[in-house]
N, C-alpha and C positions, 0 to 999 in steps of 0.2 A: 445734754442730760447726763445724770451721772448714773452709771454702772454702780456702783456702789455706796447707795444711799446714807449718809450723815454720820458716816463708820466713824470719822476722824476729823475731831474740827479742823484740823488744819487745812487736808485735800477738800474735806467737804464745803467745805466755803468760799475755797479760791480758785479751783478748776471748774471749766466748764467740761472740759470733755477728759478722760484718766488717759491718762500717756499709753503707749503701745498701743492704739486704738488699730485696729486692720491689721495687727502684728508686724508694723514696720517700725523698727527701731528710729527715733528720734535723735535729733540734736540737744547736746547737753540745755543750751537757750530753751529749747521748746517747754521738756521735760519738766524745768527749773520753774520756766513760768508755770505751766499746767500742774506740778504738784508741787515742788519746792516752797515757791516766793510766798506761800501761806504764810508759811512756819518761819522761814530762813530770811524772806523781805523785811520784815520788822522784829526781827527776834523775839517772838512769840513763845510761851515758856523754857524760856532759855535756848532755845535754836541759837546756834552761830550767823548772825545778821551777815548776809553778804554786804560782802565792801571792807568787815569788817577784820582786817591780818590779823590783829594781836589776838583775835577769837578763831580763827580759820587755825591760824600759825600750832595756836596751844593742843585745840583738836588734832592737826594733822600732828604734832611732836607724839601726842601719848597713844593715837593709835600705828606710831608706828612708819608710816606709809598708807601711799593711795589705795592699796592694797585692805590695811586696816580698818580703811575707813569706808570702805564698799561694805567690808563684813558685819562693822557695825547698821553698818544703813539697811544691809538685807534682812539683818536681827533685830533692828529698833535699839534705841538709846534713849535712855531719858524716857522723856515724853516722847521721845520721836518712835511710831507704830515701824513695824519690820515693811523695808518697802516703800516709806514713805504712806502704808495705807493704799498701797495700790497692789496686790499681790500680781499682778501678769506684768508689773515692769521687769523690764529683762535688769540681768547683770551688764548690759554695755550700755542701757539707759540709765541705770544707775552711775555707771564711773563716769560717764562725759557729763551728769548732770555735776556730781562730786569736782572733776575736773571745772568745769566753767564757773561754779562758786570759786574754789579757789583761787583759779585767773582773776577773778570779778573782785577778790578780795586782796590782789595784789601777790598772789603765791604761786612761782612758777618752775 
């Protein structure tokens, strides 16, 4: 059941349960699946599809670093909500989520 009902099409339709659940920080995989792969599995309003470098590569070039691209993810981009829509993911489920698209998308 979701903690945070229908806030954000993206988590709202493709997590069953919001990451950091019992406040134990996740694996990048887990996170990716439970709130990511909404948005990022099928490139859903312009999300960078995992898998996909030449969209990972561009995103990681203009923000900079992995660094950059946490900051954006904690503040929202785009369509994408601050957080990914889940406001109690931490900052280390957010970089290993960031992290393991990237890997997934061939950028290491």
């Amino acid at each position: 059941m979701l903690r945070f009902p229908a806030l954000i099409l993206c988590t709202s339709l493709f997590c069953s349960t919001p990451a950091g659940a019992a406040g134990m920080a996740q694996p990048g995989d887990q996170t990716v699946r439970e709130v990511c792969s909404g948005c990022h599995g099928s490139g859903l309003l312009g999300a960078p599809q995992i898998g996909n470098g030449a969209a990972w590569s561009a995103r990681l070039k203009a923000a900079g670093s992995v660094d950059g691209l946490l900051a954006s993810a904690e503040n929202g981009k785009n369509n994408m909500p601050p957080r990914g829509g889940v406001p109690d993911l931490s900052d280390a489920e957010l970089r290993a989520a960031i992290e393991f698209m990237l890997a997934s998308s061939g950028i290491h």
